[in-house]
GUNU-516890 format. One record per residue (C-alpha): x, y, z. Coordinates in steps of 0.1 Angstrom, whole numbers, plus 5000, padded with zeros to 4 digits. Example, Ala and Ser with C-alpha at 12.3 -4.5 7.8 and 13.67 -1.06 7.14 Angstrom:
! GUNU-516890
512349555078;513749895071;
This chain:
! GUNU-516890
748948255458;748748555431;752248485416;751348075417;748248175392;750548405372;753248075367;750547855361;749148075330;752748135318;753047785314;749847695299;750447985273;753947795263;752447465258;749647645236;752847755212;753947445215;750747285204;750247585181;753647515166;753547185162;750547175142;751747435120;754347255112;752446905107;750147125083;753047255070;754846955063;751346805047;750947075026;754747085008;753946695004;750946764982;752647034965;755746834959;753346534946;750946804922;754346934912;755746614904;752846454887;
């Protein structure tokens, strides 16, 4: 039962990157969009 708990939270703590990463990178993204347009206009 203890190493079941253990997978669970090792799993849980990858899709939090995951989640973590992925709106990093859709911030990201947003933000070189608005410097590409203040940089452009």
């Amino acid at each position: 039962m203890e190493s079941e708990k253990k997978v669970e939270k090792k799993i849980l703590k990858e899709e939090h990157l995951d989640y973590l990463i992925e709106l990093w990178l859709k911030y990201h993204n947003e933000t070189a969009v608005e410097i590409k347009k203040t940089y452009v206009a």
